[in-house]
N, C-alpha and C positions, 0 to 999 in steps of 0.2 A: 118257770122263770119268775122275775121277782116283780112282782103287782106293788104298787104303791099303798102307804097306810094312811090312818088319815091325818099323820102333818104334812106328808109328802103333798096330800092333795092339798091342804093347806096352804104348804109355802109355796105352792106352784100358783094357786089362784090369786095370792096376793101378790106375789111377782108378777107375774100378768098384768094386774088393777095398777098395780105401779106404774110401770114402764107403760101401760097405756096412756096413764094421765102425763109422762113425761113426754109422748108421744104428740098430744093434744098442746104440750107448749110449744114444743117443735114449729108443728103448722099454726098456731097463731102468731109464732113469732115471738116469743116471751121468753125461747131458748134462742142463741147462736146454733152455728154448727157445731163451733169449738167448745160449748159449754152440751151441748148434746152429744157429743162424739166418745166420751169417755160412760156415759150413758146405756149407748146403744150397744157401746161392745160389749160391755156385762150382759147384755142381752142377746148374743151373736146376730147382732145387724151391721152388716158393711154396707159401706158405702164405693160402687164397683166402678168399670171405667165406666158404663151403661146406664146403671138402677142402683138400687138397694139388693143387697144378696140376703139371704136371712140362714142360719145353718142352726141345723136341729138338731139336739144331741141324740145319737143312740147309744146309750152309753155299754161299753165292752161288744157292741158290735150284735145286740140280742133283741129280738121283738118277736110280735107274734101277727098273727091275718088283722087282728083290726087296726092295731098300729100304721101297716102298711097299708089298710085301703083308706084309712085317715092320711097318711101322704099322696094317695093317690087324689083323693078329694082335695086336698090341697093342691097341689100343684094342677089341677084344670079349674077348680073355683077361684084361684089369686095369682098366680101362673101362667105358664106358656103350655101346660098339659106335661111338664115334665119335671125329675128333679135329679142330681148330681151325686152320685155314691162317693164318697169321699177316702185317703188314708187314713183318717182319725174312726173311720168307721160310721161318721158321720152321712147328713145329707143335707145341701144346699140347694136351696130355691134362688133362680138367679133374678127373678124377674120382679118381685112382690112391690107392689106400691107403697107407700110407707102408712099410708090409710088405711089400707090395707092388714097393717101387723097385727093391733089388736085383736082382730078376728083370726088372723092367722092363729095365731098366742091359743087364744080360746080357743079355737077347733082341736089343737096339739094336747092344751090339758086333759079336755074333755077322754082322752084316750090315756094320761099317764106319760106325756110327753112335754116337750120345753126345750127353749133355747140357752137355755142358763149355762155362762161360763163355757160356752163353746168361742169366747175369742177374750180378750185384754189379758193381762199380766196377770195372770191365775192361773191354776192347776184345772188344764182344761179335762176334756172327756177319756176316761181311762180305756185305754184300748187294750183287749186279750185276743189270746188264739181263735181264730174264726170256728176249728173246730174245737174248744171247748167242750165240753160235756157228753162228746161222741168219739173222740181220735181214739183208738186202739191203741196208741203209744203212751197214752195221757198215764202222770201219775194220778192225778185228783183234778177235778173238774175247778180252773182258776177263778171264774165269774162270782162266788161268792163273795173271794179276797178283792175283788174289783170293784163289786156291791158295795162292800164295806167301806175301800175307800171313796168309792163314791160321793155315802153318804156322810163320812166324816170331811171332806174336804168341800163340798158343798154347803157356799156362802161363809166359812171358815172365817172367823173374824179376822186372825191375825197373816193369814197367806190370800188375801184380795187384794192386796198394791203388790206383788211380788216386783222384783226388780225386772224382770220378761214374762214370759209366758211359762207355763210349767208342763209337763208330759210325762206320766207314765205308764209303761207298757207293761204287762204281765202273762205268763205262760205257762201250761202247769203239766209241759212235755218236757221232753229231752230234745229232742227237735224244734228249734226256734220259731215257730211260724208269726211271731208277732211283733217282728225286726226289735226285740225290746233293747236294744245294745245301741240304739240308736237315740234312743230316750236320755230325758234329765233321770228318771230312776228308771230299770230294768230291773223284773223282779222273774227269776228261773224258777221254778219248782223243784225241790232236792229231798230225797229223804236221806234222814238222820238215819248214824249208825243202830238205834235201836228201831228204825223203820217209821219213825215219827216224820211227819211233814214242817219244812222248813222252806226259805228260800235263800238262792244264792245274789245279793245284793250287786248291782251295779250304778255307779252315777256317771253322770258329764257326756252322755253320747247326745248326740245333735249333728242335725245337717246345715243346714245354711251355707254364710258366707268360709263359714269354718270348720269342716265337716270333722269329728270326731266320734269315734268309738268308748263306749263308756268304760269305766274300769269298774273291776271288781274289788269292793270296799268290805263285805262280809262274805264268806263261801258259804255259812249256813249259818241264819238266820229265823228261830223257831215260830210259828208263824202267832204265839201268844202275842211277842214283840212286833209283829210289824208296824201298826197303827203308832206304836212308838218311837224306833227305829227311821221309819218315814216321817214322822212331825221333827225329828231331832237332824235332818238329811235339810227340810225346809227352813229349818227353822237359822239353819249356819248357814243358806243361801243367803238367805232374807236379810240377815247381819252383813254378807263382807259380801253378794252380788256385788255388779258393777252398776249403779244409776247416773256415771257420768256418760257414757256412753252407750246407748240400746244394742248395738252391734258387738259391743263386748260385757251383756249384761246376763248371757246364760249360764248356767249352772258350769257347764264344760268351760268357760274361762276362767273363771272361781278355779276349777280342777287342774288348769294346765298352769296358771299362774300360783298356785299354793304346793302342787303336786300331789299326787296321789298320797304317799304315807300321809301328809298335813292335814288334810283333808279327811282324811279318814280319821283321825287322832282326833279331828275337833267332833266329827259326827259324834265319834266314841263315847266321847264328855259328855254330851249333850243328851245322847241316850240315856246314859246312867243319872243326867238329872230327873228325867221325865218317865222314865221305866217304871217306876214308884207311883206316877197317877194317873197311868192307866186306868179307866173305869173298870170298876170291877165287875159290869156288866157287859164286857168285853163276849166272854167267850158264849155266855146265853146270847148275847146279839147275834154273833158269830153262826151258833148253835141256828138261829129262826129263821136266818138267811141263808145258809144252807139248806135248809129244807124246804125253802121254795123253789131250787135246784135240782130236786132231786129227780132223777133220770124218770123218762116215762115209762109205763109197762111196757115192755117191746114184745110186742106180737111173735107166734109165731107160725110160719107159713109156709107154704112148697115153692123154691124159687128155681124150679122148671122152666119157668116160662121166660124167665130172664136169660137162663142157659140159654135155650131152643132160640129165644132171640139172636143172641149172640151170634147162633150159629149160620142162620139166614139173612140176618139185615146187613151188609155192612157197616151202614152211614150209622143203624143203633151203634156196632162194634167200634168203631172209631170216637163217637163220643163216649163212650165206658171207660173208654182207655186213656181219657183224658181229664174225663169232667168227674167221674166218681175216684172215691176213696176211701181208702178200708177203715169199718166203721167197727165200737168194741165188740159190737153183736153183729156175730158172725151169717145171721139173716137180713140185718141191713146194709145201709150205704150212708155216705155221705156224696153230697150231689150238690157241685159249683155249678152253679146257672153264671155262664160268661157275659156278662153285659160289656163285651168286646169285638159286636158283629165285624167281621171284615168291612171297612169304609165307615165304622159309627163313632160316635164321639165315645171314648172311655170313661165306662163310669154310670151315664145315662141311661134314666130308664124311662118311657114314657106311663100316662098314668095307667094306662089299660094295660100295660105290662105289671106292675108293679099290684095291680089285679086278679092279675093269673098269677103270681108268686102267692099272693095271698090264698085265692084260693088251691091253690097247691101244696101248702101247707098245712090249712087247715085240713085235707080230705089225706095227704100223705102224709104227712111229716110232723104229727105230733103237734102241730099249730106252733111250731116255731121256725123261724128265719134267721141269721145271721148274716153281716155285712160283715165283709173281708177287706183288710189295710187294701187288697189289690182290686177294690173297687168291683168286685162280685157279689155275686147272692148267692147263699148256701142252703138248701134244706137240708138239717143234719141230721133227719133221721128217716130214711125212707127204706121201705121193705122191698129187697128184692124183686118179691112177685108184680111188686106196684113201679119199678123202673119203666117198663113198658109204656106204661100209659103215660108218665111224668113226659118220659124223652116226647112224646105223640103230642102230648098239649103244649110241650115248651117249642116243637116245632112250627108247631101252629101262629107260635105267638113270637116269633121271629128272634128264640133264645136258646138255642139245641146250638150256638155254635161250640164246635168240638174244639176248640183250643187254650183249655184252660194250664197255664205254664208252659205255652208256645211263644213265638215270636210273637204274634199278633195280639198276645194276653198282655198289652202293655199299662203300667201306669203313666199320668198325664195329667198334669194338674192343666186347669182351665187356660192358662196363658195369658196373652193380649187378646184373646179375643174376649174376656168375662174381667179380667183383674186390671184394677189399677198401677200394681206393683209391676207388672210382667214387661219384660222388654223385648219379648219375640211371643211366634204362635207354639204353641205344644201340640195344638189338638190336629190341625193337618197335619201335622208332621206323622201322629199317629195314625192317622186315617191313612196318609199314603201308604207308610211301610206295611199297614193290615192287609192291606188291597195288591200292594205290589207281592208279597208272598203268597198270595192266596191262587195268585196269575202266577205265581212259578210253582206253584205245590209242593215246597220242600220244608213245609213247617213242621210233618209228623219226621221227618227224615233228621230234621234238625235236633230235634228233643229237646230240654229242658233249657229255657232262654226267660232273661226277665232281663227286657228292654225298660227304662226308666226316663222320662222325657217333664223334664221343667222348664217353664221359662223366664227364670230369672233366677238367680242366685239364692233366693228364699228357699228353695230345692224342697218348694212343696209335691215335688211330683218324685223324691228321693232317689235323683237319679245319680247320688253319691254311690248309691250301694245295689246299684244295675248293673248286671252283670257285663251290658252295656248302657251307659249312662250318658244323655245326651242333655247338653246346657244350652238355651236359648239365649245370646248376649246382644246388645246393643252396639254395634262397632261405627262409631260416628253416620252415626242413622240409618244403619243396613243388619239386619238380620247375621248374626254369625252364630252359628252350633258348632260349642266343643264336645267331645268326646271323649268320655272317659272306658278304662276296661279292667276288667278284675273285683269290680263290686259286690259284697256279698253283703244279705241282710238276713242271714240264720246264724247258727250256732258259735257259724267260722265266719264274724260280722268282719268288711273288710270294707276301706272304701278306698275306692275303682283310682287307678291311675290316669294321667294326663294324657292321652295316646300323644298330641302336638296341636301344632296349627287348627283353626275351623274351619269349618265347612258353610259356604255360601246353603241359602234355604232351599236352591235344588238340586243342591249336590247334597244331600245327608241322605235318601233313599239308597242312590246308588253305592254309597260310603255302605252302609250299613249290608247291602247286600254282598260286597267287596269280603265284608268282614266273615259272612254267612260260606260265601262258596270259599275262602281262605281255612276256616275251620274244618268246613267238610273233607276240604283234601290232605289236611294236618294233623286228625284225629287218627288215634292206633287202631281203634274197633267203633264200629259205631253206638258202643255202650257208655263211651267217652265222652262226658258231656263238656258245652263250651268252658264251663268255669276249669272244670279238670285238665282241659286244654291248656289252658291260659296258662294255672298252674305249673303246670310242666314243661312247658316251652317258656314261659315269660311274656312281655311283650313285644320282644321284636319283630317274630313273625306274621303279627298281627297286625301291627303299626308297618312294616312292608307294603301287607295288602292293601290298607287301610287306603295309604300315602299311593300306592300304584308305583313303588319302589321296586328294584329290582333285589332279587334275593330271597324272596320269601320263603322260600325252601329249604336252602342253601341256612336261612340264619336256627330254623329247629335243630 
């Protein structure tokens, strides 16, 4: 993975020294709120319904054991003893005193970490495929191209007042896992017809108040040009964005109101001005960040013992079947550790967990870790023979739950219970549905389900493109969840239909369960998964269930 050089350390210590001393006006009073608040977002510090929230980048979603026992140190030395896995691949500390930050700051360098540009109207933390640099489907390992733009759009002169916020996602499968469609840029992985690597370009996806799908503006895109191609995408936001109105200031209104060909036509221009100054230390850059990627020796081993397991443990077999996935080398694994106990908050990890991950990676896996948009922890490279032991400590350490792409594997952005913005709770909501499926046992019967729970239209918890998607709303001072259905955040990016009416805050369990045994009895094979359902019947007989309508049947 990629270690820091020495500007990095550089511009991270003087950021730090900065924002400390901006900090130090703060409490004497020499700043406003209003005159610190554009401030501290450059520095990912909120100001929450509670505390100060502080969000640490991890950028493309990659770290290694010390990283993470540095967050565990944090979060019991400035903290509650815990911190918040984020969709940006991020992690938020909800609790930190604002006296506090500096030393926060400092403790984060000291390991090659920072808050930088994880919030205000910038091009925040660039998110890729969780499994990167392991998936057996991958064409090329994306994190490089992520590194790059990383460091290129970090403190970027001319894209730091952007007219919003800015997001892109990148993937370097054929298999979406990095919702990038959902993104101001989506960038696919393609190979060209002489087998050269390229990407297939997309802009304008975004969830919020306005939920939109990006479109494809280049099908292939050679990856000498990206760095280009992306400053010239930036650079015609930055021009004709919307800064009269924040709600209609993202990339994707730019795209609906100009139209896709317009849009595309001006990126076009714009490229072809800036194609030409590219540094020509591009592809050597390119070249030395890449080779701090390159794959580890992968051992190899007798994976006997992982069999033989198999074949005696159940409770091992049931999590293999859920939480591992096939990894390029055929002796290893990749292995989702669920930070989605039945009844816990999603996301969360305490600090002594967050210990045993480290140390679990350092003795398994290569010493590295991944965070997943779906608020997991991955060791991406663990050998076979050493499953055994992994499953044995992560039970230990209350993280073996076996539902990783079940019901209960939900995302959930913090709600009213952490956010200022939130106009309902997310995170019960989630706890109960974990707990109430856990008490029916139909979650391996169910198969592949990605419930999606926000609360509030900011749709941090992206439950546009859940496969069920639930809205926390404020209905003249009473909690209402609507529901959506049909959501998809891979390759066939879709976002989810209106089912109708909400649902009061203790009716959405039973709703949801409504929706669970309606599928089960509407599915051809149980190899039929919900989405495929949806698909092929539509929503009516869903919305039957849903409503407690008559005809449910009757309408497939």
């Amino acid at each position: 993975m990629y270690r820091y050089d020495d500007f990095d350390e550089a511009f991270v210590r003087n950021r730090v020294a900065q924002f400390s001393q901006q900090i130090g006006r703060r409490v004497e009073g020499a700043l406003t709120e209003d005159e610190f608040r554009p401030l501290r977002l450059m520095n990912g510090l909120y100001l929450q319904l509670h505390a100060y929230m502080l969000r640490v980048a991890i950028p493309y979603g990659t770290l290694d054991s010390r990283k993470m026992r540095q967050l565990a140190h944090v979060a019991e030395t400035w903290d509650k003893g815990y911190g918040h896995f984020t969709t940006r691949q991020n992690i938020q500390f909800n609790w930190p005193k604002l006296t506090d930050v500096p030393a926060i700051l400092t403790a984060l360098a000291d390991v090659g970490m920072h808050a930088i540009q994880t919030s205000g109207n910038t091009i925040r933390n660039v998110t890729a495929d969780h499994f990167a640099g392991a998936a057996a489907d991958e064409i090329a390992d994306p994190r490089p191209y992520a590194e790059l733009l990383r460091q290129w759009s970090t403190d970027h002169p001319e894209f730091q007042f952007l007219p919003r916020k800015f997001k892109i996602g990148i993937t370097g499968a054929p298999h979406d896992r990095a919702v990038t469609r959902s993104h101001d840029i989506g960038l696919q992985m393609r190979r060209g017809p002489d087998g050269s690597i390229g990407f297939e370009v997309s802009v304008g996806g975004g969830l919020g108040r306005t939920p939109l799908i990006a479109q494809s503006v280049r099908e292939f895109l050679p990856e000498a040009d990206l760095l280009a191609y992306v400053e010239a995408i930036l650079s015609v936001y930055n021009m004709l964005g919307r800064r009269d109105n924040k709600h209609k200031a993202r990339l994707k209104i730019t795209l609906h109101e100009l139209g896709r060909d317009t849009l595309a036509a001006l990126i076009e221009a714009r490229f072809e001005e800036l194609r030409g100054h590219v540094p020509e230390t591009l592809g050597p850059a390119l070249d030395r960040i890449r080779a701090a990627f390159a794959p580890p020796a992968f051992r190899q081993a007798d994976t006997a013992v992982h069999e033989a397991t198999l074949r005696v443990d159940p409770l091992y077999r049931r999590w293999a079947e859920t939480n591992l996935a096939e990894h390029r080398d055929a002796g290893h694994a990749m292995v989702t550790v669920s930070l989605k106990a039945h009844g816990a908050t999603p996301g969360d990890a305490s600090a002594a967990q967050m210990r045993v991950l480290a140390d679990l990676a350092e003795a398994y896996s290569y010493d590295e870790l991944r965070i997943s948009h779906e608020q997991n922890v991955i060791l991406p490279h663990v050998h076979k023979s050493d499953l055994p032991v992994v499953h044995a400590a992560l039970l230990r350490a209350g993280l073996a739950t076996a539902n990783v792409g079940l019901v209960s594997d939900i995302i959930a952005c913090p709600g009213m219970d952490y956010c200022s913005l939130a106009t309902a709770r997310s995170i019960p909501i989630a706890q109960a549905i974990g707990l109430r499926f856990k008490e029916l046992d139909l979650e391996h019967e169910i198969g592949p389900m990605k419930i999606k729970i926000s609360g509030c239209i900011n749709a941090c918890g992206h439950h546009h493109v859940g496969h069920i998607g639930i809205l926390g709303l404020d209905r003249a001072g009473v909690e209402t969840y609507q529901i959506t259905l049909g959501g998809d955040g891979t390759e066939t990016a879709a976002i989810g239909e209106k089912a109708g009416p909400g649902f009061a805050y203790d009716e959405v369990v039973p709703a949801v369960e409504r929706l669970m045994l309606a599928y089960l009895d509407l599915r051809t094979a149980p190899g039929e998964s919900f989405l495929e359902a949806f698909r092929r019947l539509g929503p009516a007989p869903f919305r039957a269930a849903l409503y407690e309508t008559e005809g449910a049947r009757d309408a497939a």
